[in-house]
PASEBA-1860 file (N, C-alpha, C; in nm, 3 decimals):
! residues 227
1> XXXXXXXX> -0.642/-1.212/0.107/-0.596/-1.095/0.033/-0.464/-1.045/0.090 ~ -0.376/-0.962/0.013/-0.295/-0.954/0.014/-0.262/-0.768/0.016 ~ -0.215/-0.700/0.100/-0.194/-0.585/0.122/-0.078/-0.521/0.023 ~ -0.067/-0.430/-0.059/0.031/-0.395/-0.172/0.089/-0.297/-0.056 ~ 0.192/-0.276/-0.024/0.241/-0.196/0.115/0.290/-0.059/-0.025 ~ 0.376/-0.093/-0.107/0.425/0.025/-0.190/0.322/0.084/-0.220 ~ 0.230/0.038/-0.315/0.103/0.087/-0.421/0.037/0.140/-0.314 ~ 0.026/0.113/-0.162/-0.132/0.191/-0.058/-0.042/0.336/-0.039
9> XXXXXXXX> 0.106/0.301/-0.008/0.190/0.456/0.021/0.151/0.566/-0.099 ~ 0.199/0.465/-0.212/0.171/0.595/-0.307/0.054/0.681/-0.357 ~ -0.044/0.537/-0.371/-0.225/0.640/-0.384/-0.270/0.694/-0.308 ~ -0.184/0.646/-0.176/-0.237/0.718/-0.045/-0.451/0.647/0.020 ~ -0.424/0.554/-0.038/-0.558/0.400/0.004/-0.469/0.296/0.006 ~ -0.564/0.185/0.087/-0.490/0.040/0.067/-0.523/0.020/-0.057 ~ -0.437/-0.036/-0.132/-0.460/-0.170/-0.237/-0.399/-0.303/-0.204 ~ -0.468/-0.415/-0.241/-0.460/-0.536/-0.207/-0.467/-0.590/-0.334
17> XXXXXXXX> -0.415/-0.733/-0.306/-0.438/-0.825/-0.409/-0.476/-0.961/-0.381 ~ -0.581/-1.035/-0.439/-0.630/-1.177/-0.405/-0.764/-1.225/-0.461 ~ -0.844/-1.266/-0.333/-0.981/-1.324/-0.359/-1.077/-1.208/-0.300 ~ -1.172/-1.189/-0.386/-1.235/-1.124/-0.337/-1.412/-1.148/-0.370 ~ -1.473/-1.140/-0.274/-1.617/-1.194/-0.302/-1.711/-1.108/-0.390 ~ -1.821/-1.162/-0.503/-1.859/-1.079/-0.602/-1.965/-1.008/-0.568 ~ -1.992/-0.901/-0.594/-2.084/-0.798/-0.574/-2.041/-0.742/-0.447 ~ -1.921/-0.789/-0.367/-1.928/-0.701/-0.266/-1.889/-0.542/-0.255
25> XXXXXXXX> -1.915/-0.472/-0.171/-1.887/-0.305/-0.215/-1.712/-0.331/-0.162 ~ -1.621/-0.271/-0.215/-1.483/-0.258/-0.179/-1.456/-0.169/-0.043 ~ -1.397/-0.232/0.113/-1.415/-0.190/0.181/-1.242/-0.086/0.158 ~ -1.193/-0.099/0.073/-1.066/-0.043/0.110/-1.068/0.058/-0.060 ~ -0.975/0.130/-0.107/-0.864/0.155/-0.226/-0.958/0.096/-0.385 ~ -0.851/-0.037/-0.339/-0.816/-0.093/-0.506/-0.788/-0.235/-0.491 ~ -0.831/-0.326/-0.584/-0.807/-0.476/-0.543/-0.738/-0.460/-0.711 ~ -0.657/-0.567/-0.703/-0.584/-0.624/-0.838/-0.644/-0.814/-0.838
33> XXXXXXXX> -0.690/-0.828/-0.942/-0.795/-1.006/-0.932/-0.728/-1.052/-1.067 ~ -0.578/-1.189/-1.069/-0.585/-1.222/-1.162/-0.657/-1.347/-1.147 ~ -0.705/-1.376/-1.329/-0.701/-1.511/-1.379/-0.772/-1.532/-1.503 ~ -0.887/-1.600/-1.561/-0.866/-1.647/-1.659/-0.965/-1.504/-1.720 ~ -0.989/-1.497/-1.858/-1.070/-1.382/-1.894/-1.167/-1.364/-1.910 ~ -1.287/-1.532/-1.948/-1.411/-1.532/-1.931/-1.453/-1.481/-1.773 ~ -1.327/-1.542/-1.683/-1.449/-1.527/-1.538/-1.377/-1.345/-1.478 ~ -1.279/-1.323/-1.521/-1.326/-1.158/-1.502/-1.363/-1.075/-1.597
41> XXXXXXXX> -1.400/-1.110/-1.679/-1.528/-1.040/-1.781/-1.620/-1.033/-1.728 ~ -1.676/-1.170/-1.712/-1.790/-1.206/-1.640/-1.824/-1.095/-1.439 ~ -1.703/-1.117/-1.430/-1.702/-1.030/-1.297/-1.731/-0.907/-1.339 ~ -1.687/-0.845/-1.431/-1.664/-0.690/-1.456/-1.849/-0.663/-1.533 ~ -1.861/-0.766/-1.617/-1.984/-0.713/-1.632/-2.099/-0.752/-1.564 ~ -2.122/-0.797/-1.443/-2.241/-0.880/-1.361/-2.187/-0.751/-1.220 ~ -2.094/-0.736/-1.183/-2.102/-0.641/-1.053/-2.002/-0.524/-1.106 ~ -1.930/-0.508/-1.161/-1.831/-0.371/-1.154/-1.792/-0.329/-1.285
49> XXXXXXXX> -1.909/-0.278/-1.368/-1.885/-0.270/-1.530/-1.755/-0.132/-1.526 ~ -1.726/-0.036/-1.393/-1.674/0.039/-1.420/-1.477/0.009/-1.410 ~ -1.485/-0.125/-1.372/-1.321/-0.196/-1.312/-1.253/-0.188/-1.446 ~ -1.121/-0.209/-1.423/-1.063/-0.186/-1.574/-1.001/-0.333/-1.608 ~ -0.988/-0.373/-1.726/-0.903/-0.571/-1.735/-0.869/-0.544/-1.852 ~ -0.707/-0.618/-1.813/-0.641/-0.579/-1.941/-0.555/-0.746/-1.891 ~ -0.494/-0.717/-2.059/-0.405/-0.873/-2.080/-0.216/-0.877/-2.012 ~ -0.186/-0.889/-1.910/-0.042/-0.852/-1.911/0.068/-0.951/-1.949
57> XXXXXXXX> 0.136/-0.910/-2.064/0.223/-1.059/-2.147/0.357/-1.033/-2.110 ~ 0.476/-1.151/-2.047/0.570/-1.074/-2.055/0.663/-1.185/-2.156 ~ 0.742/-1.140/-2.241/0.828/-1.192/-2.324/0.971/-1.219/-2.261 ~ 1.025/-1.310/-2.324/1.157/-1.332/-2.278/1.250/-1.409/-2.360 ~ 1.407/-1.363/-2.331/1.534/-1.424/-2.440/1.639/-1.467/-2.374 ~ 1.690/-1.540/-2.389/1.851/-1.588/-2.355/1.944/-1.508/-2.405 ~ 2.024/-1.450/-2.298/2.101/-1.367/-2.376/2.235/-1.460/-2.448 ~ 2.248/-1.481/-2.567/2.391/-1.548/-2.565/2.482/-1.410/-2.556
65> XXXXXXXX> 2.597/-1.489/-2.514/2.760/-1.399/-2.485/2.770/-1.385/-2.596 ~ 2.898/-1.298/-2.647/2.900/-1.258/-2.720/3.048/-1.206/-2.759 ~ 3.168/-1.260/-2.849/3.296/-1.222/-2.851/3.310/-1.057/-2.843 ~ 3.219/-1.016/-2.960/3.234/-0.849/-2.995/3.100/-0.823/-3.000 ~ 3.036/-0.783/-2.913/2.933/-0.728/-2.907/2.916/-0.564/-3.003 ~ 2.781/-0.571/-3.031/2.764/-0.450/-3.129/2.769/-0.343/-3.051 ~ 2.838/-0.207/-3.121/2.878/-0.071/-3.036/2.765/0.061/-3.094 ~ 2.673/0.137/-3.012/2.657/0.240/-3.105/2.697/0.352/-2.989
73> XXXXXXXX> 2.758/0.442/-3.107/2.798/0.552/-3.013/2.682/0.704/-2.952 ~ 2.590/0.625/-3.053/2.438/0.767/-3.001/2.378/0.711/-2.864 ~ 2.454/0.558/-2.819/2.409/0.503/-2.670/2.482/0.549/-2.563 ~ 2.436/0.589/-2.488/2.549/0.605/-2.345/2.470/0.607/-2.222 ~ 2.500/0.593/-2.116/2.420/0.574/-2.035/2.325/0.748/-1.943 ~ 2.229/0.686/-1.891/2.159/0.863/-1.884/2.146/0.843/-1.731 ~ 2.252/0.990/-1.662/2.253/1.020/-1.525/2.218/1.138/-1.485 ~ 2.119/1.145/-1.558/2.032/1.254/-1.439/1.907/1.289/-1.487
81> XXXXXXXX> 1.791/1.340/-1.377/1.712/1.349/-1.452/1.690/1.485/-1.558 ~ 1.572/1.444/-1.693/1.565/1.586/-1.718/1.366/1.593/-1.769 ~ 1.330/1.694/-1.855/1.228/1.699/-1.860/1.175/1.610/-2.002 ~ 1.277/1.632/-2.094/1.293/1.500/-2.163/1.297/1.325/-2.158 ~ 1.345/1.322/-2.029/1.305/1.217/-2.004/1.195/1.129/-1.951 ~ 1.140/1.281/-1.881/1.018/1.231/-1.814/0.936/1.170/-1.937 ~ 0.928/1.340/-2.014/0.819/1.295/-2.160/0.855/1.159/-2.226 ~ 0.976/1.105/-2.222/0.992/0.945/-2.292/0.898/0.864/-2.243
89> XXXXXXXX> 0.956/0.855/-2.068/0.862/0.776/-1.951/0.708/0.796/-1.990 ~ 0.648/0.913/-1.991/0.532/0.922/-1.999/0.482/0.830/-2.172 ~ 0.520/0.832/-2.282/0.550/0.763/-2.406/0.511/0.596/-2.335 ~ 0.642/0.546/-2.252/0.614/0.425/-2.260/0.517/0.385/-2.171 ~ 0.437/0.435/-2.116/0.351/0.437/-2.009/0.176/0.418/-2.058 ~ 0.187/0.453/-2.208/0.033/0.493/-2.268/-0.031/0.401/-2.287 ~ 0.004/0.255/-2.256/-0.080/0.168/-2.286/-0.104/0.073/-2.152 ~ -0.025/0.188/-2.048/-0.076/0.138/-1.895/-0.179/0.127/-1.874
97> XXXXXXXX> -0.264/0.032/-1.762/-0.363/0.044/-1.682/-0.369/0.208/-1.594 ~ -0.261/0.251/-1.568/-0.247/0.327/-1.490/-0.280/0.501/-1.623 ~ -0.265/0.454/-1.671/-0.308/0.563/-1.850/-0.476/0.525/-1.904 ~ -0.506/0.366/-1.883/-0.607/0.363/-1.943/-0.721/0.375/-1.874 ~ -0.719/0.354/-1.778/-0.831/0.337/-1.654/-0.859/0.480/-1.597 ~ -0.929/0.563/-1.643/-0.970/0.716/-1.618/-0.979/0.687/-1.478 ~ -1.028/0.656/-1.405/-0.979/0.671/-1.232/-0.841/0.696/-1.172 ~ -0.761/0.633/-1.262/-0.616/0.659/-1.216/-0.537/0.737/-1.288
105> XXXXXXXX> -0.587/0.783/-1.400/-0.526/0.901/-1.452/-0.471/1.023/-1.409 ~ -0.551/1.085/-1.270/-0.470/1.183/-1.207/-0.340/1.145/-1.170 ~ -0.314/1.008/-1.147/-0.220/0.964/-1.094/-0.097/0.958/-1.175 ~ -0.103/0.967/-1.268/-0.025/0.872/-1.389/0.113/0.962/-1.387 ~ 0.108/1.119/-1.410/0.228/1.200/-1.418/0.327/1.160/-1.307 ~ 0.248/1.162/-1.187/0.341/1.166/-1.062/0.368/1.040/-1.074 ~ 0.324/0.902/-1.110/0.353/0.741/-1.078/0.497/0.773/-1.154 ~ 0.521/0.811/-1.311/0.555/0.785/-1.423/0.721/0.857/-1.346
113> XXXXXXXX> 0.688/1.021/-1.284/0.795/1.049/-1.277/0.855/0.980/-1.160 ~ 0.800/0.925/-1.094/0.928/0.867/-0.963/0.948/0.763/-1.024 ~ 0.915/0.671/-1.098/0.957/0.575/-1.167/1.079/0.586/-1.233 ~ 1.106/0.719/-1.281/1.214/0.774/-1.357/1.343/0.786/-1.265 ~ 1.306/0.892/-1.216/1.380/0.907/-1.086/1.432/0.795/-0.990 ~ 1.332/0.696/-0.974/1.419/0.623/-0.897/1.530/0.489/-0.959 ~ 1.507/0.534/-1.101/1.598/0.460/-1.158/1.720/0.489/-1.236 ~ 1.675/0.669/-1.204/1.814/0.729/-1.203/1.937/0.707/-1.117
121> XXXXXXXX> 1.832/0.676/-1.010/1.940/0.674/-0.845/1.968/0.553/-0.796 ~ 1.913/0.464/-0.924/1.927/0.357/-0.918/1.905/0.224/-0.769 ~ 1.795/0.327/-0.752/1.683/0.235/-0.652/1.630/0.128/-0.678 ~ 1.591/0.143/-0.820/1.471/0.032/-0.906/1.518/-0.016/-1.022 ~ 1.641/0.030/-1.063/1.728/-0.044/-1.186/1.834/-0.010/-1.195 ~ 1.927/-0.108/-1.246/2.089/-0.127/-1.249/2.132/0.001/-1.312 ~ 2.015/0.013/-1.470/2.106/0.103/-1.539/2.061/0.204/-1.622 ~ 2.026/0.309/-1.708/1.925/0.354/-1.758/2.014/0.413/-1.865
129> XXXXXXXX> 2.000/0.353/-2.001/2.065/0.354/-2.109/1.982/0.435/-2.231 ~ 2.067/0.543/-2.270/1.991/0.624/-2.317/2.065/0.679/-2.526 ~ 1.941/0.705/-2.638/1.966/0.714/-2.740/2.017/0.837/-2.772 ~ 2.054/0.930/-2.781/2.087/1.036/-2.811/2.126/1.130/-2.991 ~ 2.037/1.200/-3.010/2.075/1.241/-3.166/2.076/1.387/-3.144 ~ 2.253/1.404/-3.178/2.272/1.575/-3.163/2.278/1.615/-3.049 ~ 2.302/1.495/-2.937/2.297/1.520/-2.778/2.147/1.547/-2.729 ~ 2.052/1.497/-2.866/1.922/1.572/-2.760/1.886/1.407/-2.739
137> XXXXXXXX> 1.806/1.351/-2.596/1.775/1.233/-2.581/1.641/1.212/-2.652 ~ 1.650/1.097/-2.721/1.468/1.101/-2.830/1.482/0.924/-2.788 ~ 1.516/0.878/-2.713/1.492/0.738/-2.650/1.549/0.650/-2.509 ~ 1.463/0.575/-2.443/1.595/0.488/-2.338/1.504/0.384/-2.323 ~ 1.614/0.330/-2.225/1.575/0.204/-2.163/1.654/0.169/-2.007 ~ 1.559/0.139/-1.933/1.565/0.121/-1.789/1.581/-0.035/-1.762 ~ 1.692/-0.098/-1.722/1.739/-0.253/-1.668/1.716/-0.242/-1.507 ~ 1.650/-0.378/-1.458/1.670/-0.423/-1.351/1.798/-0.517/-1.360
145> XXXXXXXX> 1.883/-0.614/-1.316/1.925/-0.713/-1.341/1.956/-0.766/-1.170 ~ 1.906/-0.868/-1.161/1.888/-0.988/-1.041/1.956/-1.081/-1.079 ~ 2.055/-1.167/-1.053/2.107/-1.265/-1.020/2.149/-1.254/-1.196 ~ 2.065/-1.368/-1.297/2.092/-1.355/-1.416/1.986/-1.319/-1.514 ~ 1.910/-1.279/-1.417/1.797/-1.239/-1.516/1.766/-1.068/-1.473 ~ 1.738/-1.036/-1.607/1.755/-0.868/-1.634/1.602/-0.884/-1.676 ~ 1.575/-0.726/-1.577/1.409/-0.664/-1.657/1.427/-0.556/-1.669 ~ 1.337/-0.531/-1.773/1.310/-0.383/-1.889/1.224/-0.351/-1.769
153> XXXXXXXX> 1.250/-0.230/-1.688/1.128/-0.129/-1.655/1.032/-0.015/-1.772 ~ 1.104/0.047/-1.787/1.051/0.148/-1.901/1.107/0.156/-2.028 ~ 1.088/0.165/-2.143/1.139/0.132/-2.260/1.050/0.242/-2.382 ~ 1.115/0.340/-2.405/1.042/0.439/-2.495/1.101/0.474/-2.589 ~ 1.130/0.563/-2.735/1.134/0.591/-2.855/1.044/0.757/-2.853 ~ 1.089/0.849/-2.877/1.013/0.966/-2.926/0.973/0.963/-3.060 ~ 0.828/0.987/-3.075/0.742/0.925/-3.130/0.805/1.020/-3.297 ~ 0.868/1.113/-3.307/0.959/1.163/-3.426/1.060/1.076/-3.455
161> XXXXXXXX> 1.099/0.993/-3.338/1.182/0.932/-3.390/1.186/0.763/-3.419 ~ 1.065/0.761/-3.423/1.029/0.571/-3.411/1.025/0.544/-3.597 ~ 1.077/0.428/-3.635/1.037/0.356/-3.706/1.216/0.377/-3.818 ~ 1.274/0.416/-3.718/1.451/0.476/-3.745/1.509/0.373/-3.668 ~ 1.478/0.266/-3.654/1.575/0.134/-3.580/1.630/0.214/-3.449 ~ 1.561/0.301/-3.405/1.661/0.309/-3.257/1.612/0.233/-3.122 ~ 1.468/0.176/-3.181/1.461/0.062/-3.053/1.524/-0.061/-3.061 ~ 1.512/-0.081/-3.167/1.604/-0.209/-3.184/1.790/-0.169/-3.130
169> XXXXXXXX> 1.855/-0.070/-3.199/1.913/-0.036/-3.151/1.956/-0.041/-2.926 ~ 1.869/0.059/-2.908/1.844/0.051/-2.746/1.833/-0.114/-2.687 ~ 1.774/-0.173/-2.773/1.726/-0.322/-2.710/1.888/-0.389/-2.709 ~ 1.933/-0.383/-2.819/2.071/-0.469/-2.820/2.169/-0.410/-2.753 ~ 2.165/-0.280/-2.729/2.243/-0.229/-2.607/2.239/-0.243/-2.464 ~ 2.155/-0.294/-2.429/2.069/-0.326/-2.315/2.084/-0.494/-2.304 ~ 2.104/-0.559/-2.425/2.108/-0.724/-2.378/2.273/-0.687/-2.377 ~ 2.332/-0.653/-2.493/2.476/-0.657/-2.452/2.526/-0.588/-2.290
177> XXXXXXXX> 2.478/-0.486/-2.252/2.501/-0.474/-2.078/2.455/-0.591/-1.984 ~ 2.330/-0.602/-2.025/2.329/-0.745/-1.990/2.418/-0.887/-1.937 ~ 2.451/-0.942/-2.067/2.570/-1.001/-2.074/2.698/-0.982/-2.053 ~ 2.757/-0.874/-2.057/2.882/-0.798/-2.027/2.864/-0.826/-1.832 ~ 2.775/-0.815/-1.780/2.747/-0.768/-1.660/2.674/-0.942/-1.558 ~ 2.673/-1.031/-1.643/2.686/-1.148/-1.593/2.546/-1.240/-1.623 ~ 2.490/-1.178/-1.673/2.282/-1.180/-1.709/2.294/-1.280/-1.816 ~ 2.164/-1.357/-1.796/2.176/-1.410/-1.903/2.010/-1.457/-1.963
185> XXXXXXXX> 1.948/-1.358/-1.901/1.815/-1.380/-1.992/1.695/-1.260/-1.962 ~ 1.676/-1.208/-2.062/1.622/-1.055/-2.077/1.457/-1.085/-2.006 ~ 1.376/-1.008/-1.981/1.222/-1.052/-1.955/1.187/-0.907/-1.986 ~ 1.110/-0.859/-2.073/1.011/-0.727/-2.109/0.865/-0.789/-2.085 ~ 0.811/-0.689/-2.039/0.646/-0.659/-1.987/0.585/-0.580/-2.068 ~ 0.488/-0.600/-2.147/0.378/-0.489/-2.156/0.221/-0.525/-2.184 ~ 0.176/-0.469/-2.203/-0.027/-0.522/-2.230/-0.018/-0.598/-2.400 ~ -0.101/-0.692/-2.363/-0.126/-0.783/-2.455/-0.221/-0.671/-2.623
193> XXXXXXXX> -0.290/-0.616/-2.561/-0.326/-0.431/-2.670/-0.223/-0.421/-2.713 ~ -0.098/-0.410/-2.678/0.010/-0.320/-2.742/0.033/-0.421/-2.849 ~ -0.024/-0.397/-2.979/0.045/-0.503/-3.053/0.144/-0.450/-3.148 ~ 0.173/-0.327/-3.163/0.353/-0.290/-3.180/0.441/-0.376/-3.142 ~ 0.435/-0.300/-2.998/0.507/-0.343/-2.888/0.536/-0.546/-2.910 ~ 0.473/-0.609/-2.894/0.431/-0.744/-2.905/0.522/-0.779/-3.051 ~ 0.493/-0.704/-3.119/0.570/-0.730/-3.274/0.707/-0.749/-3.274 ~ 0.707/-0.629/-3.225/0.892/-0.572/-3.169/0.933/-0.649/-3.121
201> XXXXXXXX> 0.877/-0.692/-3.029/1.000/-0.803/-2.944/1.010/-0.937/-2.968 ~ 0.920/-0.992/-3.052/0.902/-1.133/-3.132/0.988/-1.130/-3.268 ~ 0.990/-1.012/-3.303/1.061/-0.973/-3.417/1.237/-0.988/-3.379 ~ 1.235/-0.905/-3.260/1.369/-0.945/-3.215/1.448/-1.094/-3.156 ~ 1.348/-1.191/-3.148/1.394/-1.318/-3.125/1.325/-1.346/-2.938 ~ 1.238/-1.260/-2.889/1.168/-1.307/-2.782/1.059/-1.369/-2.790 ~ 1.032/-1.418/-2.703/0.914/-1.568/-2.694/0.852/-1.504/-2.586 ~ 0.731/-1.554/-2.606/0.629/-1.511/-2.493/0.600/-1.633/-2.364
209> XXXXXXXX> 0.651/-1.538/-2.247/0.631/-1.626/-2.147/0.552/-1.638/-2.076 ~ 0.447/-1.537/-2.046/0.345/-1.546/-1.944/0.218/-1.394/-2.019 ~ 0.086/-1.533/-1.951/0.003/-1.420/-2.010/-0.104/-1.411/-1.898 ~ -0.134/-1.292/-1.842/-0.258/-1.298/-1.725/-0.328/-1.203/-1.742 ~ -0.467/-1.186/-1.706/-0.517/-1.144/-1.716/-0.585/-1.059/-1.588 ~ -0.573/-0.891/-1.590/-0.595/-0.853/-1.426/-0.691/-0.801/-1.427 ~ -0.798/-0.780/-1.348/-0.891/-0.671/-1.313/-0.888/-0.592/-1.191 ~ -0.854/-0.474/-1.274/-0.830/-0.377/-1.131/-0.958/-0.245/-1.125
217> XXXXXXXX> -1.007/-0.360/-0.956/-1.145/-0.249/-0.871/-1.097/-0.168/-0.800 ~ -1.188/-0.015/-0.802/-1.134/0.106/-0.763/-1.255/0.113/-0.667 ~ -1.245/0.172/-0.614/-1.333/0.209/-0.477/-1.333/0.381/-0.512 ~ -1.434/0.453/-0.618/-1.377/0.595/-0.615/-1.380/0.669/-0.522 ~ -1.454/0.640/-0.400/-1.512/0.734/-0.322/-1.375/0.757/-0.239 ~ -1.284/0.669/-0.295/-1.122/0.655/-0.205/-1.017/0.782/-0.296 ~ -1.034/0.796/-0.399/-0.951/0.856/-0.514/-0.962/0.987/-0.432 ~ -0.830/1.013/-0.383/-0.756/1.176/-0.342/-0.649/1.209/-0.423
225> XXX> -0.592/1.236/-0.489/-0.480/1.308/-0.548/-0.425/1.353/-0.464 ~ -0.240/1.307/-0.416/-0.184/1.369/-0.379/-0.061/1.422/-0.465 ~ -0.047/1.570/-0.482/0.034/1.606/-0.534/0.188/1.604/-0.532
END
């Protein structure tokens, strides 16, 4: 097994990730168990009907270059935080493990906002590109970019304003930084449930690259909330 050093700081328990033997009581936190879905079904319902397992898919595109890349001017990039943004973050977050799994729900506000934050300050992503109508923000999107490959951290739409092309919008603003910036192949994450989400980005010309399946055991008697 494998010690999560970030994830034990923040719940304030160890969490680990690996092999772990069945029916045993969890001596620590939280274990994360991937692999196939019959045998953690099978795990979840023979010793730990209360663990949570979900599908995690991540999609991916080649960015081609591009002579004139498309311009919108309601995009610009978002430097600082606000309370609006959190509420986006919290949006793209609802079909988390960390949203769906009632054990970790106390957790979810505080995970969601340093997530934000630290990709304002650009700790945890290059860039955080944001929709704007009337100057009020009703969407963004958060880039990692490594070598040539760029990842979507958070990716949200205010829910008044979805089904108005501004994700699509945000998405092509985000591959064109991308490419402008030396990248050359996008990777988005989300739960295999989200089948919006899943639509959207197949719709946009991404292919699905990886599909696993996790079960994550909680040890409640470990669950403290720190504020």
């Amino acid at each position: 097994m494998k010690r999560l050093d970030w994830d034990s700081d923040f719940f304030g328990f160890d969490v680990y990730e690996g092999v772990f033997k069945k029916g045993e009581t969890l001596p620590f936190g939280m274990i994360y168990l991937y692999g196939k879905y019959d045998e953690l079904e099978s795990l979840k319902t023979d010793y730990y009907p209360d663990a949570y397992l979900e599908n995690k898919v991540e999609f991916a595109k080649w960015i081609r270059r591009k002579e004139k890349a498309e311009h919108f001017d309601n995009i610009k990039p978002v430097e600082s935080f606000s309370d609006k943004l959190f509420d986006l973050a919290k949006i793209s977050g609802q079909h988390s493990r960390f949203k769906c799994d009632n054990k970790l729900q106390p957790y979810f506000n505080r995970l969601y906002k340093l997530w934000v934050v630290n990709s304002i300050n650009k700790r945890i992503a290059s860039t955080v590109l944001g929709y704007y109508d009337n100057d009020n923000l009703v969407g963004f999107i958060t880039l990692k970019l490594t070598g040539v490959e760029a990842k979507v951290g958070l990716f949200a739409v205010d829910s008044e304003f979805q089904g108005k092309g501004i994700g699509k919008k945000l998405l092509i603003s985000a591959e064109n930084w991308v490419s402008k910036n030396g990248g050359e192949t996008m990777v988005i994450a989300t739960q295999g449930k989200n089948i919006n989400a899943c639509y959207f980005y197949k719709k946009n010309g991404y292919v699905l690259l990886t599909s696993v399946f996790l079960l994550q055991i909680i040890n409640s008697s470990e669950i403290k909330v720190i504020d």
